[in-house]
Structures are given as C-alpha cells and as structure tokens.
N, C-alpha and C positions, 0 to 999 in steps of 0.2 A: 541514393537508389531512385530508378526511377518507378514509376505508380505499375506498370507493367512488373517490375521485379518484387514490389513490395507484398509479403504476405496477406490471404486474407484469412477472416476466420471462414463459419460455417454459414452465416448469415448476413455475410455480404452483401447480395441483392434485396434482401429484406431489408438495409439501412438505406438502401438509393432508392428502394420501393417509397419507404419512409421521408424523404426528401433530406440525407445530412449531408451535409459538408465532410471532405475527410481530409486527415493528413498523415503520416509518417509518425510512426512510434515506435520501436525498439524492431524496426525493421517489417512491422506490421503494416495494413492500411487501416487508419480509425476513424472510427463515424467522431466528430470534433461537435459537432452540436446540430440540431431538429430544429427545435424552433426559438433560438438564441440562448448563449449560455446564461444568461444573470434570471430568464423563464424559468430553465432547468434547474438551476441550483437552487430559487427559492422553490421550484418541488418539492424536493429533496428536504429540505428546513421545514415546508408547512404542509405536507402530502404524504407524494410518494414519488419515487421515480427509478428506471429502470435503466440500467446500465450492461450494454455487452460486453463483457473482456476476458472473449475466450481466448485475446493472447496471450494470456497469462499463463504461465506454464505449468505440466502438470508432471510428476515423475511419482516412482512406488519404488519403495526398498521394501523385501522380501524375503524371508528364511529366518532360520533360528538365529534369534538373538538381533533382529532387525532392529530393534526397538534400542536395543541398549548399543548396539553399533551408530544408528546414529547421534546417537547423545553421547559419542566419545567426539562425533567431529561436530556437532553444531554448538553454539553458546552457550543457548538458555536449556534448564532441565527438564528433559521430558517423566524424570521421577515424578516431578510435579504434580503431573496430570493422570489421567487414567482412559482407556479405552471409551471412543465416544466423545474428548476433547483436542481441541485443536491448541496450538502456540503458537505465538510470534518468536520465532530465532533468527539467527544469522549465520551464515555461512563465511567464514574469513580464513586471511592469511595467515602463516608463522607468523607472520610480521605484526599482526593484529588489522589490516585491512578489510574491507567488506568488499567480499567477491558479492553477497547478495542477500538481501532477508527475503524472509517467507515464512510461509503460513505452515506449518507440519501437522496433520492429525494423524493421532493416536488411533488405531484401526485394530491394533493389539502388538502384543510383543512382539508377533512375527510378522507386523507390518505397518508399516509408516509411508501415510500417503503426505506429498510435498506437494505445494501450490507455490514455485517461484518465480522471478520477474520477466517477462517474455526474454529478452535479451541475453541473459546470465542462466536460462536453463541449461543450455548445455554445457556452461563452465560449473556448475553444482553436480551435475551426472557425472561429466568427467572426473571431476574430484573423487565422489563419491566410489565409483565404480573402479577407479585406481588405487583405493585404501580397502575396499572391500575383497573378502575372504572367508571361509566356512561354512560356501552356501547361500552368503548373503549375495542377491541377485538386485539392479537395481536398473527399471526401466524406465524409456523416456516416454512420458505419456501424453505426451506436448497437444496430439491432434486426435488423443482417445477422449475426449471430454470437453465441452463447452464451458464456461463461467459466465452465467448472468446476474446482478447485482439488484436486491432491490432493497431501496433505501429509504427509509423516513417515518413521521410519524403512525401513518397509514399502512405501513409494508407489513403488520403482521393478520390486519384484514386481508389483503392479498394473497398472503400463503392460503389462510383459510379458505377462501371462496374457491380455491383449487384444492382442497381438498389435502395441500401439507404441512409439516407439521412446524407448528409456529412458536408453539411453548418448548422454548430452551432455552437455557443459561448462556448466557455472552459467553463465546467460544467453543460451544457444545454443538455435536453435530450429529445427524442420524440420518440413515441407508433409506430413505422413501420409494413408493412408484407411485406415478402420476400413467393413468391409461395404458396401463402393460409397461411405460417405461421410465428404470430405474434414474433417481434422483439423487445425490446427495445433497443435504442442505444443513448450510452453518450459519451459525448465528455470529456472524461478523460482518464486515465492511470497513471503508476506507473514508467517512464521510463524518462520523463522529453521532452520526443519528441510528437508531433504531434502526436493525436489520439484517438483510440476509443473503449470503452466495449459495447459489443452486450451482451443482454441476450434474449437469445432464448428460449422455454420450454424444460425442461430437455429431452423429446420426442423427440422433432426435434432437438435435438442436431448435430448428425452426419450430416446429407444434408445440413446444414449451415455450419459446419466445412470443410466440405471438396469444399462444392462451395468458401469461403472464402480460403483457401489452392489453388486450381485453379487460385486464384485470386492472389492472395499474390506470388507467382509464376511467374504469368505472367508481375509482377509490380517488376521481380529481388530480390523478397525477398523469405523468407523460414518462415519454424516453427520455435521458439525459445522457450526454458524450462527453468526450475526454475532459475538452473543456472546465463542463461542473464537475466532474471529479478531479481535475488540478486543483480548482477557485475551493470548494469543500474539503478537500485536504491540507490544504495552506491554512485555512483560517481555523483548523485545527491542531493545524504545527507538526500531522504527521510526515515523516522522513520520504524521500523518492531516491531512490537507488541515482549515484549518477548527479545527484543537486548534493544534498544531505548525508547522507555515505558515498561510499568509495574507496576502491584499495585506497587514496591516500587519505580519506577519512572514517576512522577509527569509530566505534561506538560508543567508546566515551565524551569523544568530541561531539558527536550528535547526540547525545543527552537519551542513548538506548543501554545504558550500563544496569539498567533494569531487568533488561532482556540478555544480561547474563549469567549462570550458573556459578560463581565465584568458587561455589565449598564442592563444584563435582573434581574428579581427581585429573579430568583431563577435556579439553575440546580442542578446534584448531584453535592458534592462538593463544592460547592462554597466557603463557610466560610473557608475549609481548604485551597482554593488557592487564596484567599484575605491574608488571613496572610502570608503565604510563599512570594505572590508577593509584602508585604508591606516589609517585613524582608530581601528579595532577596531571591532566590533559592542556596544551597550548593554546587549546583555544574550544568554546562553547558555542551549542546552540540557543539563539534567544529569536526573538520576536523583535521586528520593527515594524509600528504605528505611523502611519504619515500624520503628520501635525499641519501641515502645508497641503494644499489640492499637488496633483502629482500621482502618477501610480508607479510602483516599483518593480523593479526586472532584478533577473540572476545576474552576477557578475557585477553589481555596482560598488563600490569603497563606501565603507563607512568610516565617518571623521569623527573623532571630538576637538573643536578648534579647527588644526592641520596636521594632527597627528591621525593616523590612518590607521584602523584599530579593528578590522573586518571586511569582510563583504558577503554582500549577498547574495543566497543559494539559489533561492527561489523568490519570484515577486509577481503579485499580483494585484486587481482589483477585487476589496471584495462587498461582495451583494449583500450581506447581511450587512455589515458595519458603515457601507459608503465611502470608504475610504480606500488609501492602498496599502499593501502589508506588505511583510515580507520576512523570512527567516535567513538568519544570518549568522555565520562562525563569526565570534569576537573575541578580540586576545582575551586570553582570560587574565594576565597581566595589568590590563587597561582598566580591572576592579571596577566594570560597568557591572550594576542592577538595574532591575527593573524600577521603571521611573526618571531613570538617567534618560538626558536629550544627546540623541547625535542625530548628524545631517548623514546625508546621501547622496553620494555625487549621483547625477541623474542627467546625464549627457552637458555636464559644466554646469549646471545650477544646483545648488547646494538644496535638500528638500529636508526641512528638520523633519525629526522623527521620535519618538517616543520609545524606549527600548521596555519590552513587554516579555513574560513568560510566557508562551503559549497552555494551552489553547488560546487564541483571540473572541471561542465562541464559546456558553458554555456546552458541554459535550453528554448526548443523553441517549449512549448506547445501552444501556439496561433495561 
C-alpha cells in the first residue's frame, strides 16, 4: 500500500506535529519512534511512556445472552471473570488456527466489548456476526474509539494527575470521564510493566492525548511507537498475530494453551485442540539468547549441529538485556530445554544462541 492508501488514526497530525517516523502496520500508518526507539523503551522500563494504537480494533456484541454467545465461540472462559474485567482469548478455526487474539471486556451479560488486532477486526465481526442469532447484534467499532497506552513504573501517577482512576486489579476496567468526556480505562498492556489502555471516543481523541502527553512528561517520561512496543513485547515473549499465531499456528504451539477454556462444552475449535493437546503440539514456543554479538530477525533456522530444528518468529535487539533475542517454534521432537545451545542461521553465519523460556525480562504488571 501506498502512505496515500494507508489508514490513519485520529491523531495523526499530532504524531508529525510531535516529529515521528512512520510506517505500515496492519494497513495503518504508524508513528515507528520520536526520539529513537532503545530512548522509548528504556521509558517504558524506568518511567513512563505513551503509546497510540488506536488501530487497534474495536467491536461490541449486544442482546440477550451476549455474554454467553460469546463464550461459545472464543477459547478462554468468560465464566471466569465478572462485569468490570477484561480477558485475553482467541478467536480460531474448526481447524484450531488463530484467525486472532484480543482483549474481551466483560461489560455485563448483555454485553461484551472486544479490542482485536487492527488487521483481523473484520475477519472476527464477520465470524461473529454469521454465528449470531436471538437478538444478538454485533458492531464494528473500529473508528468509534481511540486506544492510548500508557506504560511503566510512573503510568499510575499519570492517571492520577488527570484525575482517573488508577487503582485496579491487572485486567480490571471502569467507565471514567475526564472534562465531560467519557473514558474507559483498563489496567493492562503489552509491555510486561505496569499500566494502562484508555479508550476515549475517536472525537476526543486529541485533548486526551495531549493532556496525557503533558502528563507523561512531567512524570520523566515521553511518547513511545511501534518500534518500543515490538522491542518491550519480544523481551517479554508476548505472541504478535501474524509472527506467533496464525491460522497455521495453533495456540498450543504458541504456548497460549492457558488462554483456553478446556472443561467449557464448546468454543471454535475445540475438537481440533483436544486432539493436538491429547497428541502434543509439533512444535513450541521458546526464547533464543544471542551468545555471539548479532541481532536476530523473523524467519531465520535454527540448527543444532546441521540438523534444522526451528525458526524464528520474531527477532530483535534488546535494550534492557544488550543483546539479541528472539522467539522461535522448535520441533518439539528435537527435546530442546531451556539451557540447550543452538545457532541461528543469520544470512550464512551460524550465531549461537542460548534457548530460554521467556519472559527474557522479569515482568511487573501488578
């Protein structure tokens, strides 16, 4: 696509006001980093920092029995939780593929608002909207809503000095207004530190970005783009739709078999990931360490010896650790643990590596 085609959010001239770099992400245009990503991500670790991603999508199922319809088609169980929390679930095939994961809050039984991947929102609505029946209504809310992220040691000063609300349990979300207007804000992220998504109406986007910017500022920290949210999600070994899942990779193979409801009596999927989990998965997600200078990219082989035993989803350098990392499906045959050395083909030079369980950092979302 070209930059003329590519979506933007609400706050687009606010990121070139801000001076970022941008690129292509799930068909969006994204602010990529301010004032370099290895600045932004140690925010993020020793501050705070702020993140736009209101491409992220937004949808609402609605009517009687909303609640329990969709917990017939997503993985993990919304019994779990109760009005006022959010989940990590997944959206998949008969087959057991991931069409996409996402955030679901609990809103009440006759409503479940979804936050899915920009790219895959309207393969989940469609879904959803083709199994739906009784009432049950399900809309795209894709450009009713902003998502700003704010992340780090400092980000619940931040809520505070604007006045919302900070005190909540990891996954817990409550209905705020900030200046006449309305906020939702959850206590999650993608970053492995302390913190929180606000979604404001895509309307009020800007005077919350930039009151939040003000803040974020005065609490030592900055904006951070996609950039520090890949490098802070790597070194926490969370999944990216697309590297990590995918219809052809299963959530047992990406090590999200947590994030599924086993004893409910029905989701998509299910029957294909009973038998995989009865059979074991072909292959896992782990962690690789560079041991060698080197940074690591998607799509590299991993060897033990010459035997070829993986490759890599995702790779990067990363700012905390100094090193390069990377996560990687590995046969699960190959009977590699953590502690095992393999190399990494790295455009024909072999990079040992150190095979790790993620996280790489330790992770202090509470």
């Amino acid at each position: 696509m070209t930059d003329t085609e590519l979506l933007r959010g609400p706050i687009d001239a606010v990121h070139t006001e801000l001076g970022a770099t941008f690129a292509p992400f799930g068909g969006w245009r994204m602010p990529v980093s301010y004032a370099g990503t290895v600045r932004e991500h140690t925010a993020v670790r020793e501050t705070v920092g702020l993140f736009d991603v209101s491409h992220l999508g937004k949808a609402t199922v609605r009517g009687p029995g909303a609640a329990e319809f969709v917990n017939g088609a997503f993985t993990n169980d919304l019994d779990r939780i109760r009005p006022g929390r959010a989940q990590y679930t997944l959206c998949c095939t008969e087959e057991g593929g991931v069409v996409d994961d996402l955030i679901a809050y609990f809103v009440g039984p006759d409503e479940i608002f979804l936050v899915p991947n920009a790219a895959n929102t309207a393969a989940v609505v469609s879904r959803l909207r083709t199994a739906s029946s009784g009432g049950v209504t399900v809309t795209d809310d894709h450009r009713a809503y902003a998502v700003f992220a704010v992340q780090g040691p400092r980000s619940a000063a931040v809520l505070e000095s604007l006045g919302l609300p900070a005190d909540l349990g990891y996954m817990a979300f409550a209905d705020a207004e900030w200046r006449g207007r309305e906020v939702r804000v959850c206590r999650t992220g993608y970053t492995g530190e302390h913190g929180y998504e606000l979604l404001p109406r895509w309307d009020d986007a800007e005077p919350v970005f930039r009151a939040l910017l003000d803040a974020v500022r005065a609490a030592g920290g900055q904006p951070a783009g996609l950039g520090a949210r890949d490098t802070l999600r790597t070194e926490m070994g969370y999944p990216l739709h697309g590297h990590e899942l995918g219809l052809d990779i299963s959530p047992l193979r990406a090590r999200c078999g947590w994030a599924v409801g086993w004893a409910k009596p029905r989701f998509w999927g299910k029957a294909a990931l009973e038998r995989e989990k009865a059979a074991g998965p072909a292959q896992t997600l782990l962690g690789l360490r560079a041991i060698d200078r080197g940074v690591l990219r998607r799509g590299q082989r991993v060897l033990r010896g010459d035997e070829v035993v993986g490759e890599t989803t995702s790779g990067t350098f990363s700012p905390t650790l100094e090193r390069g990392i990377a996560l990687a499906l590995l046969d699960t045959a190959a009977g590699l643990e953590p502690g095992a050395e393999v190399t990494a083909d790295v455009r024909g030079r072999r990079l040992r590596c150190a095979v790790v369980r993620p996280p790489f950092v330790d992770a202090r979302p509470a």
